[in-house]
C-alpha positions in Angstrom: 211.3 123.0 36.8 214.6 122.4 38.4 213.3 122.1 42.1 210.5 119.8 40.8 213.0 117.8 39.2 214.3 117.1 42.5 211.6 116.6 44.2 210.8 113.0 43.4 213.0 109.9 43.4 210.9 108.1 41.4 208.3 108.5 38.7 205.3 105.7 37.9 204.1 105.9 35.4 200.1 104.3 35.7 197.8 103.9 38.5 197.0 100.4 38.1 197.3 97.7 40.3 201.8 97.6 39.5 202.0 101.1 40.0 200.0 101.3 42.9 201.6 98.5 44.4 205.2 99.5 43.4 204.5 103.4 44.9 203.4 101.8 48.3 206.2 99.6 48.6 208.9 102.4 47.6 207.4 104.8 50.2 206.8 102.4 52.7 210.2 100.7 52.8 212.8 102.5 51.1 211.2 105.9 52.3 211.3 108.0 49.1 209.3 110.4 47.3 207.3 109.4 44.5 205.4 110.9 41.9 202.7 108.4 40.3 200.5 109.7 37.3 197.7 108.5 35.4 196.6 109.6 32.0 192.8 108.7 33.1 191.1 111.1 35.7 191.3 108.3 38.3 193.5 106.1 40.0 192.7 101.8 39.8 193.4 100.9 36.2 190.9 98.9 34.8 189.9 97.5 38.3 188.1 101.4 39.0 184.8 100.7 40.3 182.0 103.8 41.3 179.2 104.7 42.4 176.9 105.5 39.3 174.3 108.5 39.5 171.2 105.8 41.1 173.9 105.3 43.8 174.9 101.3 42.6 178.3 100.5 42.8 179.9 99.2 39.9 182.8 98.8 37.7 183.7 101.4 34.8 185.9 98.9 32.9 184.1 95.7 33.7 184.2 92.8 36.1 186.9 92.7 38.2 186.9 89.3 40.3 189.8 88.9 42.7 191.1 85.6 43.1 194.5 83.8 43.9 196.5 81.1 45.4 198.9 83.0 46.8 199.1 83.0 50.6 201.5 86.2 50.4 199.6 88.2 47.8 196.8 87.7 49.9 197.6 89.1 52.7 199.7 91.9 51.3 196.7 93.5 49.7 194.4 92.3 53.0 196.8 95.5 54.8 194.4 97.5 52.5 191.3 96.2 52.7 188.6 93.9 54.6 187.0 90.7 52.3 184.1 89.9 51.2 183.3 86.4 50.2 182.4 85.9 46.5 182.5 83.0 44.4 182.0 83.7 41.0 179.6 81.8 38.5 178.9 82.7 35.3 176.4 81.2 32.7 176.1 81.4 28.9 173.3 81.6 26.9 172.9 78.4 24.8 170.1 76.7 22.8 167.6 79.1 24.9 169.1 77.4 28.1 171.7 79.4 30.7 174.0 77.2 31.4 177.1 76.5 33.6 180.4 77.7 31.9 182.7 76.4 32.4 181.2 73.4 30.8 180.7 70.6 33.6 178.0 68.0 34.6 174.7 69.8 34.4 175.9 71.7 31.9 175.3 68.7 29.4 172.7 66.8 31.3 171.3 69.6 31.0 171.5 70.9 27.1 171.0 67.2 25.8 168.5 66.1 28.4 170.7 63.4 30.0 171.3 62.2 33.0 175.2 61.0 32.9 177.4 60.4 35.8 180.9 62.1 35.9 182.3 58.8 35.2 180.1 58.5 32.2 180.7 61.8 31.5 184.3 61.3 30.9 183.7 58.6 28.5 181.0 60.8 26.9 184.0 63.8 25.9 186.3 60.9 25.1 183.8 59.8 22.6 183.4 63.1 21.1 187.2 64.4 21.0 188.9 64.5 18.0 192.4 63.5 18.0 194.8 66.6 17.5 198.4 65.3 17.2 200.0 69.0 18.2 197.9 71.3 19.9 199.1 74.8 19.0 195.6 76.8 18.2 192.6 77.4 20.8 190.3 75.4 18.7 193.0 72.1 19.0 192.5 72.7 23.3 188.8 72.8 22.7 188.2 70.2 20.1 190.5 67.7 21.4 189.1 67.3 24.9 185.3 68.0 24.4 184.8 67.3 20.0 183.5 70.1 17.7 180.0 70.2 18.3 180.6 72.0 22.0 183.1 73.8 20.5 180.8 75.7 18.2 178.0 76.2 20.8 180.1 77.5 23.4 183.8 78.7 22.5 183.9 79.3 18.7 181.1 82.4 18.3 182.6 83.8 21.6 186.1 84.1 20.7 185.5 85.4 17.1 183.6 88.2 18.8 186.2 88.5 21.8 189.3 88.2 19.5 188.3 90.0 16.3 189.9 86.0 15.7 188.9 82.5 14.9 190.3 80.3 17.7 192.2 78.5 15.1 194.1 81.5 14.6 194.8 81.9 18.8 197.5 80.4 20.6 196.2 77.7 22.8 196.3 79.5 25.9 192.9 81.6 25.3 190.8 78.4 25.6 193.4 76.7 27.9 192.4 79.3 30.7 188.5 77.9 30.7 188.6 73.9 32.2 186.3 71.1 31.5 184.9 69.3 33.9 182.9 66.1 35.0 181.7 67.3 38.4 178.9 69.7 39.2 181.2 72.3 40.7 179.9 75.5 38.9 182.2 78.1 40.1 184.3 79.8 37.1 187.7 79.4 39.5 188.6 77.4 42.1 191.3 79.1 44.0 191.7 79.1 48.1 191.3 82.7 48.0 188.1 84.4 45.8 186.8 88.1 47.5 185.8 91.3 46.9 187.4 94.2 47.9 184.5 95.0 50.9 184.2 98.7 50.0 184.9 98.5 46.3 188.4 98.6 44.4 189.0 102.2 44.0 189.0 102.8 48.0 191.7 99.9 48.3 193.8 101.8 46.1 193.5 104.7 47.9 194.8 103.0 50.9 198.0 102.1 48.6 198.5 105.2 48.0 197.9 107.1 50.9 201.4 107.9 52.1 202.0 111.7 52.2 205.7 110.5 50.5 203.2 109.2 47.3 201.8 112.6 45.3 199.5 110.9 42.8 199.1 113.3 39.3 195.7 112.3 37.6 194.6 113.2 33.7 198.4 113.8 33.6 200.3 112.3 29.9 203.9 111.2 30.4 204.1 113.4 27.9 203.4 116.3 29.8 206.2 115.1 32.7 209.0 113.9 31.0 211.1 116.7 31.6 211.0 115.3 34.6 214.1 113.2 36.1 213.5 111.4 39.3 216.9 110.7 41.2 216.3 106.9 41.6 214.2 105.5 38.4 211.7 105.4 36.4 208.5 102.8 36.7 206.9 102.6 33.2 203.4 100.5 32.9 201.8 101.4 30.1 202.0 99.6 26.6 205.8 99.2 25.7 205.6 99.9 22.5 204.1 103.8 23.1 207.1 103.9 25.4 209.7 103.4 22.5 207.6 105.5 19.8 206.4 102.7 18.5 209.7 101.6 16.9 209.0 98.5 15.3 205.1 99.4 14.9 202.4 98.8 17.2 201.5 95.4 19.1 198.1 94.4 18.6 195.7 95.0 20.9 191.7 94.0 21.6 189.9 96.9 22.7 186.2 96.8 24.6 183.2 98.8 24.7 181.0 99.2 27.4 177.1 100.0 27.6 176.2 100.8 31.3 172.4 100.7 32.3 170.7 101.2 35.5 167.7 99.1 35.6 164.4 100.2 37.8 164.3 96.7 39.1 166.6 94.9 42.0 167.8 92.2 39.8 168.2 91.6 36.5 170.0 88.2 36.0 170.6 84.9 38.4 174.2 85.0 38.4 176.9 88.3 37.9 178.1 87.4 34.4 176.0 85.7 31.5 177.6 84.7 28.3 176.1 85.0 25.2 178.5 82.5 22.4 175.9 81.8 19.9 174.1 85.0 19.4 174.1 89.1 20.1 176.9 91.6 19.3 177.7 91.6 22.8 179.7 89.0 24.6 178.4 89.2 27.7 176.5 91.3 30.0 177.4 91.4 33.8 175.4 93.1 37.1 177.1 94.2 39.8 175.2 94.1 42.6 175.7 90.1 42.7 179.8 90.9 43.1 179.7 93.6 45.5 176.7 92.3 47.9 174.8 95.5 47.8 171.5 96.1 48.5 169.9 98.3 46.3 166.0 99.0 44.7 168.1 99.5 41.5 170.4 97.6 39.6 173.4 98.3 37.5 174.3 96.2 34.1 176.9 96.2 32.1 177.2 95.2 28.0 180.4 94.3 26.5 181.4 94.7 22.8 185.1 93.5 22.1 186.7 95.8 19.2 189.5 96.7 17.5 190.0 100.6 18.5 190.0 102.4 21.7 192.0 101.6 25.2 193.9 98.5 25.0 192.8 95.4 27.4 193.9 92.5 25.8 197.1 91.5 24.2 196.6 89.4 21.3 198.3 86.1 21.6 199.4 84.8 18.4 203.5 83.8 17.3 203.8 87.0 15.4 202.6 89.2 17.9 205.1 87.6 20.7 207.9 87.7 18.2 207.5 91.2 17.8 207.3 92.5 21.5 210.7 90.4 22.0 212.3 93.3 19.7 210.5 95.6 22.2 211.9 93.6 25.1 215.5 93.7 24.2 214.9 97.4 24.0 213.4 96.9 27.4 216.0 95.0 28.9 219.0 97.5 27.6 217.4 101.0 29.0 218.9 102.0 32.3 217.1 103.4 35.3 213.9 102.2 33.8 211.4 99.2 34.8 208.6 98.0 32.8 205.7 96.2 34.4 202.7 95.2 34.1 200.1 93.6 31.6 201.0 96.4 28.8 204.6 96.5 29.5 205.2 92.8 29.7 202.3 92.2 26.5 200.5 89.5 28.9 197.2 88.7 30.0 197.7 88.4 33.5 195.0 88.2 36.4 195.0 91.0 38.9 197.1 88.7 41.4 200.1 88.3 38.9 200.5 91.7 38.1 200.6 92.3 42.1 202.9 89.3 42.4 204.5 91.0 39.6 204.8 94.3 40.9 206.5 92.6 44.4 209.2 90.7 42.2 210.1 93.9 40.8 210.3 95.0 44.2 212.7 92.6 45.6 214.6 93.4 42.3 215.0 96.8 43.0 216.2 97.2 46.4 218.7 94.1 45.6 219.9 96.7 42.7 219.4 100.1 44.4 220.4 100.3 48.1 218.4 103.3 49.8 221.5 104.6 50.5 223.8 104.1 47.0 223.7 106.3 43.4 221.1 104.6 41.3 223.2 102.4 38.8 222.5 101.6 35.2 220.1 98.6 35.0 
């Protein structure tokens, strides 16, 4: 145990996108050893995509669409991987119609047979609105640009099942992340940047972490390895709560469920995600084969049931939620030698790109603390 213990310089703890990222950069540049490990039997996170027994590449944990602004997050993760070209567009299941979400033009020309403008659209929302004097709640962000009646068609069914919530109990930000708009433009982002990973997620992050200094540990607790003291730091990215015992009790967390099917048919929907606000116990249902480009007899679908117990994937944003992981935070902040990143270990939803651009501040942060050469300080 003693030579193992002197073996690494750091631990990671997660195989995500931060700890993947953070284990490349620390062998790459500072040249150390590191040891990353991953409860799962797999490295990728939630972005772990496979091929499934008809041979149909997909993704275990749901869609992952890469997009970004960022000109140097770009082209970091570009040293691990060739593009493909995807735009995503997603449609939702309304009044029998599938229609463009986020809401924009055709989206209500469509559902009230109209024929508006965008200028006339405009006027159209403004007529609807309802004035909110201090939007705090998803359902103010919602019901103060569009009115109430496209609110309960296409974002109040969705978030109750998403959030286990109504959105008047939600911060604003849930329903701030979807835009309006008056245009036809149907795509879900807009970003410079929107790819695929051209062989899938899971053989990008084996490019990460391919350096023989990087010894990745898989179906492996932190648990089982905390004996173990790296001579440099510790890299936690799991839920920060689990890392201080739960403390102050657990942040809330939504959970998902996912029924995979492999379908006897090439194609089983227009676009790669379909929403379903009004109706089902799913939320939505998403194939594959329209994000990755393959060709395929078969195809591969995924259904998506938000709940309350299993893995956790979404923080849950409401006041007393954010108040609490402050007191984890402080904790956070005042332990030495460790550094927490990440969705779980920062408690936010962030997009793929921010964790990476994450994962690089922490980076910079560390080798302006820890010179290769120096004793590792006290954070």
């Amino acid at each position: 145990m003693a030579d193992e213990r002197a073996t690494y310089d750091w631990l990671i703890v997660g195989a995500g996108f931060a700890g993947s990222v953070l284990a490349e950069r620390i062998a790459a540049e500072r040249g150390e050893r590191v040891l990353i490990v991953d409860r799962r039997d797999h490295i990728g996170g939630n972005a772990y995509d496979q091929y499934d027994a008809a041979g149909v590449l997909m993704h275990r944990y749901g869609p992952h669409i890469f997009h970004t602004n960022a000109q140097a997050i770009f082209d970091y993760l570009s040293r691990f991987t060739a593009w493909r070209p995807y735009e995503h567009r997603v449609r939702a299941q309304v009044d029998g119609q599938l229609l463009p979400i986020p809401i924009n033009l055709d989206t209500i020309n469509r559902l009230y047979g109209l024929s508006l403008t965008s200028e006339e659209l405009e006027a159209w929302f403004a007529a609807r609105a309802e004035p909110v004097e201090e939007i705090r709640t998803s359902e103010d962000v919602v019901v103060s640009r569009v009115g109430r009646e496209l609110y309960e068609k296409f974002f109040r069914g969705y978030t109750r099942k998403q959030w286990g919530l109504d959105p008047s109990e939600l911060d604003r930000a849930v329903t701030a992340r979807v835009p309006t708009r008056t245009d036809r433009d149907d795509r879900y982002f807009t970003d410079q940047f929107q790819v695929m990973p051209d062989a899938g997620y899971t053989a990008m992050f084996h490019r990460l972490l391919a350096s023989p200094l990087i010894e990745a540990r898989l179906g492996t607790d932190f648990a089982d390895i905390r004996h173990l003291k790296p001579r440099r730091g510790l890299i936690w990215t799991g839920q920060v709560d689990e890392f201080f015992d739960f403390r102050f009790g657990r942040l809330p967390y939504r959970s998902l469920r996912f029924d995979h099917v492999t379908l006897d048919q090439p194609q089983f929907q227009p676009v790669a995600v379909v929403n379903y606000p009004m109706s089902e116990a799913y939320t939505r249902i998403t194939e594959y084969k329209h994000l990755t480009g393959q060709e395929h007899s078969k195809t591969t679908v995924t259904y998506e049931y938000p709940t309350a117990e299993g893995d956790p994937y979404y923080p849950v944003p409401r006041p007393e939620n954010e108040a609490l992981y402050k007191r984890y935070e402080a904790l956070a902040l005042a332990t030495p030698d460790v550094w927490f990143v990440g969705r779980l270990a920062t408690y936010r939803y962030y997009n793929m790109d921010q964790v990476v651009g994450q994962a690089l501040a922490t980076f910079r942060r560390i080798q302006s603390a820890l010179p290769a050469a120096e004793a590792t300080p006290a954070k």
